[in-house]
C-alpha positions as CSV (number, residue, x, y, z in Angstrom):
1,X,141.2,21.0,-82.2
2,X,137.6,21.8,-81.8
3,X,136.3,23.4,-85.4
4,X,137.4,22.8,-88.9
5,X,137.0,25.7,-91.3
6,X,137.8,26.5,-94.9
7,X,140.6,29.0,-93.6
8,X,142.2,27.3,-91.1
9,X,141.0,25.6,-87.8
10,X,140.5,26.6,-84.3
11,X,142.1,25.1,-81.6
12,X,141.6,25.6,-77.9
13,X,144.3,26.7,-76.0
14,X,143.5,26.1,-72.4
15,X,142.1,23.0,-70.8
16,X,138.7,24.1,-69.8
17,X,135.3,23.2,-71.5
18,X,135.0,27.3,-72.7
19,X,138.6,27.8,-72.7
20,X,140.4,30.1,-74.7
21,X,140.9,29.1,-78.4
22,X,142.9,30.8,-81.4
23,X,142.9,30.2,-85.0
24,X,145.7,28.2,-86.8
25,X,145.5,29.4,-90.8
26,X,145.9,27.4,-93.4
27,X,149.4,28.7,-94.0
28,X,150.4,27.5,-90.9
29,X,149.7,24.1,-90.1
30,X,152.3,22.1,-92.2
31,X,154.9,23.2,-94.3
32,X,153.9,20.3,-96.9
33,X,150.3,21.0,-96.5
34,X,148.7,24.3,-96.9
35,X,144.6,22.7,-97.2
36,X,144.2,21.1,-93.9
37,X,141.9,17.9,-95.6
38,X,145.5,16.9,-96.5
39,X,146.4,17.3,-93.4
40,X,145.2,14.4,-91.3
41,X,143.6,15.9,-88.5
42,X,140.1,15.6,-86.6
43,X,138.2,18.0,-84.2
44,X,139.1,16.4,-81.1
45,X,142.8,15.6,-81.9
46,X,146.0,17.7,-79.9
47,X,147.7,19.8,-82.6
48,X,150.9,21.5,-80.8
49,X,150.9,25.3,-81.6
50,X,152.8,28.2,-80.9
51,X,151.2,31.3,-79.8
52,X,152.3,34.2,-82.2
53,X,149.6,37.0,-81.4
54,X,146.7,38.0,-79.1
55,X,144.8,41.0,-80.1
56,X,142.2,41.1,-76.9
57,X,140.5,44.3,-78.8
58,X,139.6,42.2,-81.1
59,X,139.7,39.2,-79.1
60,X,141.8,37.1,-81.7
61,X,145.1,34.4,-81.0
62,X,147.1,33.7,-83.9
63,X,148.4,30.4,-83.7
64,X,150.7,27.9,-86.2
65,X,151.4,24.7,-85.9
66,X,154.2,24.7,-88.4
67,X,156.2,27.0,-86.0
68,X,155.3,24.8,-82.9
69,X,157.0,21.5,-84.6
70,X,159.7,23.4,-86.5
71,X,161.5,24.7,-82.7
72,X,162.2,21.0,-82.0
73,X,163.3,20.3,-85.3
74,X,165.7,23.4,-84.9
75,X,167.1,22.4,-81.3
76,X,170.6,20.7,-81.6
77,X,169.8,16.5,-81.1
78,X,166.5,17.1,-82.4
């Protein structure tokens, strides 16, 4: 995660310094936890995501995080 905001926070998608990053919304971080100061997380922490939209005209990734955890929760064993 590299930036906190009051929507949502940015996270950065590829390992490199100026790699790409995408926006993770408030609504999707955590199904229990729609402000992310309830949500314990840090710039500098790994937040799993799951890509849901690139617009390069506007050169925007949608992200969530609640969708990224949720596939393993849906896989049979899980």
């Amino acid at each position: 995660m590299t930036k906190l905001v009051p929507f949502g926070v940015f996270v950065r998608i590829e390992e490199k310094e100026n790699g790409f990053e995408g926006l993770v919304h408030n609504t999707a971080l955590d199904d229990g936890h729609p402000d992310h100061q309830q949500l314990a997380v840090r710039v500098g922490d790994a937040l799993p995501v799951k890509i849901l939209g690139i617009d390069p005209a506007r050169r925007r990734i949608t992200l969530s995080h609640r969708q990224a955890i949720s596939v393993g929760q849906d896989e049979p064993g899980a």
